[in-house]
Backbone bond lengths (Angstrom), bond angles and torsions (degrees), N, CA, C in turn:
res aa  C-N    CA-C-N  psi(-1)  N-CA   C-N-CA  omega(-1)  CA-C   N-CA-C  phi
1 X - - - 1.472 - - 1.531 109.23 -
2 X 1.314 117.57 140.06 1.560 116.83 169.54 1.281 112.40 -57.67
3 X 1.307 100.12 160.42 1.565 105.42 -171.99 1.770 98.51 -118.20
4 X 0.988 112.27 152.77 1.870 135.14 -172.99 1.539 125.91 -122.68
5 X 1.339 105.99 159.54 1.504 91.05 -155.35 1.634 76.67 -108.83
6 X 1.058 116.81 -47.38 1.713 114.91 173.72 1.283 120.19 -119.24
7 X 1.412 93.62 133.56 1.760 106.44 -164.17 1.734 123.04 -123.05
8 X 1.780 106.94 102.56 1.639 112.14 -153.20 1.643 97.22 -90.12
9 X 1.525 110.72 123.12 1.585 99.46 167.95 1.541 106.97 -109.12
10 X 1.448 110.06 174.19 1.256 134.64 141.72 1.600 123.35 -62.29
11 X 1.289 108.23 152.49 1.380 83.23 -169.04 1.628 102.96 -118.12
12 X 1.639 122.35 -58.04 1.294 88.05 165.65 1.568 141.02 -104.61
13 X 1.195 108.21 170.31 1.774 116.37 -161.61 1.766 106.54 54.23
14 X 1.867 99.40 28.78 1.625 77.95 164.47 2.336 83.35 -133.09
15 X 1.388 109.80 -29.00 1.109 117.50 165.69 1.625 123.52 -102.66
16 X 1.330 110.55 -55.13 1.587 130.62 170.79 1.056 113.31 -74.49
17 X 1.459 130.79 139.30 1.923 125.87 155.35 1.433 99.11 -98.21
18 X 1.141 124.81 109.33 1.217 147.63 -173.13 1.353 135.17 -110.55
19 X 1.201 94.89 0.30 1.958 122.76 -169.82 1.194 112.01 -42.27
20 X 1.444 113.90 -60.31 1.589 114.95 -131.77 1.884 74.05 -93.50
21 X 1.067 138.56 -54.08 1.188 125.02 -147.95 1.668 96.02 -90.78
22 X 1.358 139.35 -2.99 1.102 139.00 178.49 1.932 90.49 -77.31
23 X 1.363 117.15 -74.04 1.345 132.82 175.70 1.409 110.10 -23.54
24 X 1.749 128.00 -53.52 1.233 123.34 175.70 1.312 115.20 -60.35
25 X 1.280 112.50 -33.76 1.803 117.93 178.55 1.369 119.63 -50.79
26 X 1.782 102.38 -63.35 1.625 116.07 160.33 1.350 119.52 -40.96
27 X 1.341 113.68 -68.11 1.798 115.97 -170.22 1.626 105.32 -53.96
28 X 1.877 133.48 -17.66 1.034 148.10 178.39 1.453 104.42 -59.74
29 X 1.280 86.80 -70.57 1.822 111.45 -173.02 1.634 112.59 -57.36
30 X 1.223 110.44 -71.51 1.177 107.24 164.80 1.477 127.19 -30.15
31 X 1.015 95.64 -56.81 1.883 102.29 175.47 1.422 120.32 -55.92
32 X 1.446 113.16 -47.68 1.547 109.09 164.13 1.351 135.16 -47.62
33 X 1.354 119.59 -26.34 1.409 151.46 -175.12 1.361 123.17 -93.88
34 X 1.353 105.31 -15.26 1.778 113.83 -167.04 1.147 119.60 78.44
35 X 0.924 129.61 7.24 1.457 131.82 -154.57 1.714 103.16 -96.67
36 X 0.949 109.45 157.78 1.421 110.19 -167.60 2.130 111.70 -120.56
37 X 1.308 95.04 120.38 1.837 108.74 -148.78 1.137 73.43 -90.81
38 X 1.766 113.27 159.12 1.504 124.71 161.64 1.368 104.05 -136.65
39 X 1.304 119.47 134.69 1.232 106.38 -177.34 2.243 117.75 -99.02
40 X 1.402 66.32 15.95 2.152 67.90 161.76 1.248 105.89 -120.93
41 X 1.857 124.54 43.15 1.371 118.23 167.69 1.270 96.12 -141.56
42 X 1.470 117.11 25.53 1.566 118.39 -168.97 1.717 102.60 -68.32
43 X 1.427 121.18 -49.71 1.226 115.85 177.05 2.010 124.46 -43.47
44 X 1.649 82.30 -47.22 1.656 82.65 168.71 1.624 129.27 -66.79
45 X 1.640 96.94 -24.45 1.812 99.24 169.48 1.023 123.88 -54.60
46 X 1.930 114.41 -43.17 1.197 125.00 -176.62 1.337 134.47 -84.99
47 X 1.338 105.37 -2.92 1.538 116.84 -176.92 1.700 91.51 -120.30
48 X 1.067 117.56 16.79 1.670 107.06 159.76 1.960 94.45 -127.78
49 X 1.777 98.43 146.70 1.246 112.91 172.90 1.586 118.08 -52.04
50 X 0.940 137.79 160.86 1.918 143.35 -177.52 1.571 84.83 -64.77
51 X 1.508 122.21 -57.34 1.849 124.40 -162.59 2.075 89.03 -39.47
52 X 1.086 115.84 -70.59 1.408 125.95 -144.43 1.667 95.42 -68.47
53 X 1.153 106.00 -66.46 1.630 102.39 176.66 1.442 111.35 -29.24
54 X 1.250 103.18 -67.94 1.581 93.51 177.33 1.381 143.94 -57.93
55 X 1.203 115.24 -6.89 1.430 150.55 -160.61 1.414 103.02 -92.32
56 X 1.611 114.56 -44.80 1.410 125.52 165.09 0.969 128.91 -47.41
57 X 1.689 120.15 -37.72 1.777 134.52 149.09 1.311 147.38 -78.32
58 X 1.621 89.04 -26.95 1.744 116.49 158.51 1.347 140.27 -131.66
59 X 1.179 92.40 56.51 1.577 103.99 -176.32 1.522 112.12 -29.48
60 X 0.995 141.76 -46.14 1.102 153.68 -128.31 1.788 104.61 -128.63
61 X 0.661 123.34 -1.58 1.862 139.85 -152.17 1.140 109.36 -106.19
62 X 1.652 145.11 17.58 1.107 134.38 -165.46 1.942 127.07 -21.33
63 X 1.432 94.50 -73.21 1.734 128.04 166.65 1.396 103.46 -30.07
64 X 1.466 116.15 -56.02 1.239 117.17 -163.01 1.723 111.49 -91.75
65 X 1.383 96.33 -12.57 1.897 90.64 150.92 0.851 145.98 -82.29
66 X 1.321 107.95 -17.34 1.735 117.37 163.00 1.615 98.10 -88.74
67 X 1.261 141.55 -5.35 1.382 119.46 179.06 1.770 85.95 -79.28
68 X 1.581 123.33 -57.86 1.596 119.97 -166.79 1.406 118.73 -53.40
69 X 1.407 111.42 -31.62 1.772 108.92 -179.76 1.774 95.29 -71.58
70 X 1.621 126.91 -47.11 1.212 108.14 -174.88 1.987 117.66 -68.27
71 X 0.884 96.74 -20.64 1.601 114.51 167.87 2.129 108.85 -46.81
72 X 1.362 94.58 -85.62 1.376 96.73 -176.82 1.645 105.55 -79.27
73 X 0.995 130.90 20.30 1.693 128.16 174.23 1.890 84.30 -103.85
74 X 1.085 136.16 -39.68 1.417 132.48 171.55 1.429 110.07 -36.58
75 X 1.772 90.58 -66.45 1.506 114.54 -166.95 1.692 102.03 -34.83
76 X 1.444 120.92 -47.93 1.324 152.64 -115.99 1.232 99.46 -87.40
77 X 1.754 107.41 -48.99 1.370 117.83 -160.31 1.548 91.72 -91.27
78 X 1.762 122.43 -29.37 1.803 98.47 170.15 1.080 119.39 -61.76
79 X 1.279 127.25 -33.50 2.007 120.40 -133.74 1.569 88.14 -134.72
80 X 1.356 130.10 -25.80 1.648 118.65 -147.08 2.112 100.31 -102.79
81 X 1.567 90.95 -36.48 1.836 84.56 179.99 1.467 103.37 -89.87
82 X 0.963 130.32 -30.02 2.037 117.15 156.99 1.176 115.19 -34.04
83 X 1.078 121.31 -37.16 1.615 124.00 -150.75 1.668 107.75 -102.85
84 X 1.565 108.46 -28.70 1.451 122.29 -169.37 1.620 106.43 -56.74
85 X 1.273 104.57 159.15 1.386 107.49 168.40 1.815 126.89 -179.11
86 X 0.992 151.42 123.83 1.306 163.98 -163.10 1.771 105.16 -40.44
87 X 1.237 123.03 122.56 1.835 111.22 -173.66 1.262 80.01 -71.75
88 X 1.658 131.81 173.46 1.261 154.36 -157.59 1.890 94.30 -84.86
89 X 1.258 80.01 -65.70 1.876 97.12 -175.38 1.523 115.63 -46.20
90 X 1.479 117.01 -47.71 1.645 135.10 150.62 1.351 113.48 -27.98
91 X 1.470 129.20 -69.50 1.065 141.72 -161.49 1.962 107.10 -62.23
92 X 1.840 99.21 -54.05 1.400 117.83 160.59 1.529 109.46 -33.35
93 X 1.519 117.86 -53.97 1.637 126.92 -150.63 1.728 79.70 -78.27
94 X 1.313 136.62 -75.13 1.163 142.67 -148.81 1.238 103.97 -54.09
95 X 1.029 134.13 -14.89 1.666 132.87 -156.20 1.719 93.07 -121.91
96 X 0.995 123.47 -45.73 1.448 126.68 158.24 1.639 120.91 -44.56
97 X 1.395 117.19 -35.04 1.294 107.14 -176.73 1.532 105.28 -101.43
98 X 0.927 121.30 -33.34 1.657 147.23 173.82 1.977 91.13 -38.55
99 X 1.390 105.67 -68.64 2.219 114.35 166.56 1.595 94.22 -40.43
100 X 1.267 120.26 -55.42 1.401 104.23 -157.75 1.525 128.88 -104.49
101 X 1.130 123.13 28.50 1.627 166.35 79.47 2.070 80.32 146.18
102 X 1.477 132.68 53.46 1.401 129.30 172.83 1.424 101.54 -84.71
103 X 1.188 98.59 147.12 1.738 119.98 -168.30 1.807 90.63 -96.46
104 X 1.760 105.12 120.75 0.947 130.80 -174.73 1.959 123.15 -103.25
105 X 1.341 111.56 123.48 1.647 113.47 -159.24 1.816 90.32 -120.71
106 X 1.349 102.08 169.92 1.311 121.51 163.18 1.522 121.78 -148.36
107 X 1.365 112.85 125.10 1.538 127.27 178.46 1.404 119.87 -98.08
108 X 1.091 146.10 102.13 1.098 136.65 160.22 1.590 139.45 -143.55
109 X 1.063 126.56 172.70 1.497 123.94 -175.64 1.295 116.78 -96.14
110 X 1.247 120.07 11.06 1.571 117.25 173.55 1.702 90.23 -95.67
111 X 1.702 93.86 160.70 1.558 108.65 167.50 1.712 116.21 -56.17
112 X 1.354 114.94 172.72 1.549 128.47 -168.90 2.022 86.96 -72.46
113 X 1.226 103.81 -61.75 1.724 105.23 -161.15 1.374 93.76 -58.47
114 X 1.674 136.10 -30.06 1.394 112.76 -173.08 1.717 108.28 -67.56
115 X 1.209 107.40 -40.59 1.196 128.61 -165.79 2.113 107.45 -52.96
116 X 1.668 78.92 -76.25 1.786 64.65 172.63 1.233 115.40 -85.88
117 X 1.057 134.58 24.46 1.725 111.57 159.04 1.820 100.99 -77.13
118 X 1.013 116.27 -28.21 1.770 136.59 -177.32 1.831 94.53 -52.02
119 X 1.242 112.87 -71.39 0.980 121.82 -172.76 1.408 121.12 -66.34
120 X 1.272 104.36 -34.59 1.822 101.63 -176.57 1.665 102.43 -79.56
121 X 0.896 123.97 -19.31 1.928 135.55 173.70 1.326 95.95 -63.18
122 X 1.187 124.51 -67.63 1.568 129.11 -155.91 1.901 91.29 -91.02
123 X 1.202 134.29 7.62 1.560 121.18 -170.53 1.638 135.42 25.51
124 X 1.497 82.87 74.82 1.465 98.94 -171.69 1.873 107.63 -139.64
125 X 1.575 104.89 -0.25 1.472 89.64 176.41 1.313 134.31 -55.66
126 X 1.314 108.46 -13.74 1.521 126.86 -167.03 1.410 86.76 -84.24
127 X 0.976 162.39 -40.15 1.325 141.38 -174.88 0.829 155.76 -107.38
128 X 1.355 103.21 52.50 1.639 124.68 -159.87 1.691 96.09 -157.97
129 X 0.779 121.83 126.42 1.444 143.17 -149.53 1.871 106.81 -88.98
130 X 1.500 90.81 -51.09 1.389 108.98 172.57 1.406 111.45 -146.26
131 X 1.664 104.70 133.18 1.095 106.28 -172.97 2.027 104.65 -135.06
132 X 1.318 111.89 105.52 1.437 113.67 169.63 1.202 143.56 -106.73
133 X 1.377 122.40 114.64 1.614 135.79 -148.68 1.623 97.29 -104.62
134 X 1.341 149.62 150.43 1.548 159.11 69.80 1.559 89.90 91.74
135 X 1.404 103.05 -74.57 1.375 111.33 -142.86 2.049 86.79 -90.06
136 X 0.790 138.51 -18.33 1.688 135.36 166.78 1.616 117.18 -61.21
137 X 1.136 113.35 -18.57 1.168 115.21 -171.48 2.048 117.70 -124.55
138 X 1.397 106.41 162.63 1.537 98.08 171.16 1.930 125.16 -74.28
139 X 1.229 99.79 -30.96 1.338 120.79 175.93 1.725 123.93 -166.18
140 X 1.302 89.90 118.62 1.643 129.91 179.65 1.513 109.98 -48.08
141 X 1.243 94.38 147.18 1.639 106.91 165.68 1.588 126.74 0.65
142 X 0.818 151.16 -162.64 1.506 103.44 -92.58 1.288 126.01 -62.62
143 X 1.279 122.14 15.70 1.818 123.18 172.50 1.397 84.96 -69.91
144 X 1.591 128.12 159.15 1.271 160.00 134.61 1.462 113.97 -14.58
145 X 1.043 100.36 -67.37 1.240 127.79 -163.34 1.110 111.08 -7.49
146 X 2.104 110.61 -74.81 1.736 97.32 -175.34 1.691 97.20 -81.15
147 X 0.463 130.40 56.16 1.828 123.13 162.22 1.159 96.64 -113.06
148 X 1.436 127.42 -60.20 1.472 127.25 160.95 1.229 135.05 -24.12
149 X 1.518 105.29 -52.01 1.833 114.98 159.66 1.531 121.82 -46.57
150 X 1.493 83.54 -40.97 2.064 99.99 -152.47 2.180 85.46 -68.99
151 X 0.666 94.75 -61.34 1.309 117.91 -176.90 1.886 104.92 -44.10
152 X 1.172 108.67 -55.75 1.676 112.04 165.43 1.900 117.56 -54.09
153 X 1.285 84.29 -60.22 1.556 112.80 -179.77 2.097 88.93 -54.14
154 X 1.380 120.58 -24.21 1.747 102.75 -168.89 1.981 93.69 -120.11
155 X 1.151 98.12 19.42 1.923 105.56 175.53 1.665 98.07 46.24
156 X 1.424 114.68 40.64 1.454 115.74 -162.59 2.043 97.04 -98.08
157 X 1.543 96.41 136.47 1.446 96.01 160.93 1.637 140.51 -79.26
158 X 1.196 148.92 -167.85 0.902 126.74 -144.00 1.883 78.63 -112.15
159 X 1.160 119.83 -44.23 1.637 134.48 -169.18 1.324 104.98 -57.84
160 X 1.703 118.54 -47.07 1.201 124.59 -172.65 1.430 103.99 -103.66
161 X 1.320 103.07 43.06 1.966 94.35 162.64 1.955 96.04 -133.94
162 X 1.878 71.34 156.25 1.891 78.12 167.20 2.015 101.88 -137.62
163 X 1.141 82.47 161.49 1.931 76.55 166.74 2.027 99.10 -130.43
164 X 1.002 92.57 139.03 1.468 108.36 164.42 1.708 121.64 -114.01
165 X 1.445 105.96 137.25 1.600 108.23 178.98 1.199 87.19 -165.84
166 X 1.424 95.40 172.95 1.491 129.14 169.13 1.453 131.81 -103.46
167 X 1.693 103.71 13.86 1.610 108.93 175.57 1.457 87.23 -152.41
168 X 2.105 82.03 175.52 1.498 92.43 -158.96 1.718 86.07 -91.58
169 X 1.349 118.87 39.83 1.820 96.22 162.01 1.470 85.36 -115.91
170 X 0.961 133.94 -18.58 1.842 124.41 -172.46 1.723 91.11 -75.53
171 X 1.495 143.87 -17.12 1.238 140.15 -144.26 1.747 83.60 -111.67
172 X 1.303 114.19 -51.25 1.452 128.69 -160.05 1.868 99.83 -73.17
173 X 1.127 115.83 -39.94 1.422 120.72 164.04 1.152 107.30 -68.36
174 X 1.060 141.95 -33.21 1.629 126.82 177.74 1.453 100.22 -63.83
175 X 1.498 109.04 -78.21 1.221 114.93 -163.96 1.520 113.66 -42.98
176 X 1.208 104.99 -33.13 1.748 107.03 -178.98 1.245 105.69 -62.78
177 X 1.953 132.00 -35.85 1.009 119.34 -168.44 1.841 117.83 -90.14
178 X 1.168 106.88 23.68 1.609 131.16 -144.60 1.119 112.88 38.06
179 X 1.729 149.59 94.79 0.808 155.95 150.37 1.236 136.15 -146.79
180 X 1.533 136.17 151.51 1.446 140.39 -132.18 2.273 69.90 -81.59
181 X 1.236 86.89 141.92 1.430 106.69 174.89 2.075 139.28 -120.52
182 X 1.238 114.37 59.61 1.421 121.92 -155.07 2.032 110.13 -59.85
183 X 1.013 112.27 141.22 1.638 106.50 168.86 1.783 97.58 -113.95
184 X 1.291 81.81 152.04 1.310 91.71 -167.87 1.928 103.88 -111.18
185 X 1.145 126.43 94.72 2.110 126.21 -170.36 1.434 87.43 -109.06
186 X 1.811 100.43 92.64 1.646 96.11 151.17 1.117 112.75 -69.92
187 X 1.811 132.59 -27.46 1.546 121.58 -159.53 1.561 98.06 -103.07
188 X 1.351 119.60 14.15 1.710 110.19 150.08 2.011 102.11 85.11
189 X 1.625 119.04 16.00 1.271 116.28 -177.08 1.297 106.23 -112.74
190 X 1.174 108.09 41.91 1.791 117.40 154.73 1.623 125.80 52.57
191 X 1.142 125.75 170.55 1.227 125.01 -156.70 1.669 116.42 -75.34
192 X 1.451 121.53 3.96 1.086 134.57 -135.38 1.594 125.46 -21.20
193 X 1.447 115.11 -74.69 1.381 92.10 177.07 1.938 99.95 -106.00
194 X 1.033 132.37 -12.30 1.330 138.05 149.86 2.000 119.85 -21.64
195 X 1.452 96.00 112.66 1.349 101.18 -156.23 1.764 92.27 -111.45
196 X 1.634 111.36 56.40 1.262 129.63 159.51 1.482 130.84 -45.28
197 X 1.517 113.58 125.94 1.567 111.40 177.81 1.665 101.59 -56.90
198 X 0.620 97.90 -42.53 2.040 100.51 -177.92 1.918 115.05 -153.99
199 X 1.178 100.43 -172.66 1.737 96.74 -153.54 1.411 93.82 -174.22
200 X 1.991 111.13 97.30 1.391 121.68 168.38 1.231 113.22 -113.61
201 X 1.263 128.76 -173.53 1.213 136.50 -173.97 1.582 139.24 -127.35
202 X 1.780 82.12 9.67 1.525 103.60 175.77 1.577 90.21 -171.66
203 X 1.244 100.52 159.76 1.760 130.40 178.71 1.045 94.66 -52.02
204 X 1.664 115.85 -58.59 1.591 130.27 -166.46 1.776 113.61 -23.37
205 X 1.618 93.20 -29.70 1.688 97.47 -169.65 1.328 129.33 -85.01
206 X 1.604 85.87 -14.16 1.915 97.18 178.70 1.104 110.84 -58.48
């Protein structure tokens, strides 16, 4: 695999396994709201911002979207940072690039407070140079946008950057921001409509 001088991830289910306590947050939130949770669209919950999810039920609801994001961001801080934790292969990758002195970013669609409470649990804020959450930016994943930041915010070039995720908006933000773009399928279900520079199955490969 090529090697990078700056390296943008996703953060969860592309660094963090974050499931079970992300899921209690949702089934929380949702429930307060009426809203009806499914748990075979959990991937799509999590790779869309709290604004949009909710938006799907209340278009029209401003008030009551900031009551639901503060709702399951509650949930978040009981059940979701207990539960968090580093994938094995992640932990491997971070400590691997960390020896080989690459300037390390983070992209994602959760808010800033979800984000580093994630990181200060597992002690890793210190190493990531730039890190951009939901609420830093005008529009989220897959627009460019914060990749663009993360990338400013890491004085990173366009040649020597990569982004890694596990969906096709972490793939679609790369490419939007011109940059080499990796997906990451631990469970082996392929690139589907994600029009990825490449596609491994563990960190191990970076």
């Amino acid at each position: 695999m090529r090697k990078f001088g700056y390296y943008i991830f996703d953060l969860d289910n592309t660094l963090v396994d974050s499931r079970k306590g992300y899921e209690e947050a949702f089934i929380i939130g949702f429930r307060e709201f009426d809203m009806f949770y499914d748990p075979a669209l959990y991937d799509e919950y999590i790779r869309s911002p709290l604004d949009l999810t909710f938006k799907r039920f209340y278009p029209n609801s401003p008030k009551k979207c900031k009551e639901f994001i503060s709702t399951v961001m509650e949930a978040y801080d009981k059940s979701c940072i207990n539960g968090v934790g580093l994938f094995p292969d992640a932990e491997r990758c971070i400590e691997r690039l960390i020896k080989e002195e690459r300037t390390m970013g983070i992209v994602s669609n959760a808010y800033m407070s979800q984000i580093n409470d994630v990181l200060r649990r597992l002690r890793i804020e210190k190493i990531f140079t730039s890190v951009v959450g939901r609420d830093r930016v005008a529009i989220a994943k897959p627009d460019p946008e914060p990749v663009l930041l993360c990338m400013k915010e890491m004085s990173a070039s366009r040649d020597g950057s990569v982004m890694i995720g596990d969906s096709a908006n972490d793939i679609r933000a790369g490419k939007g921001a011109g940059i080499f773009s990796i997906l990451i399928d631990r469970l082996g279900e392929g690139p589907g409509d994600s029009e990825c520079d490449a596609l491994i199955a563990s960190m191990d490969e970076l």
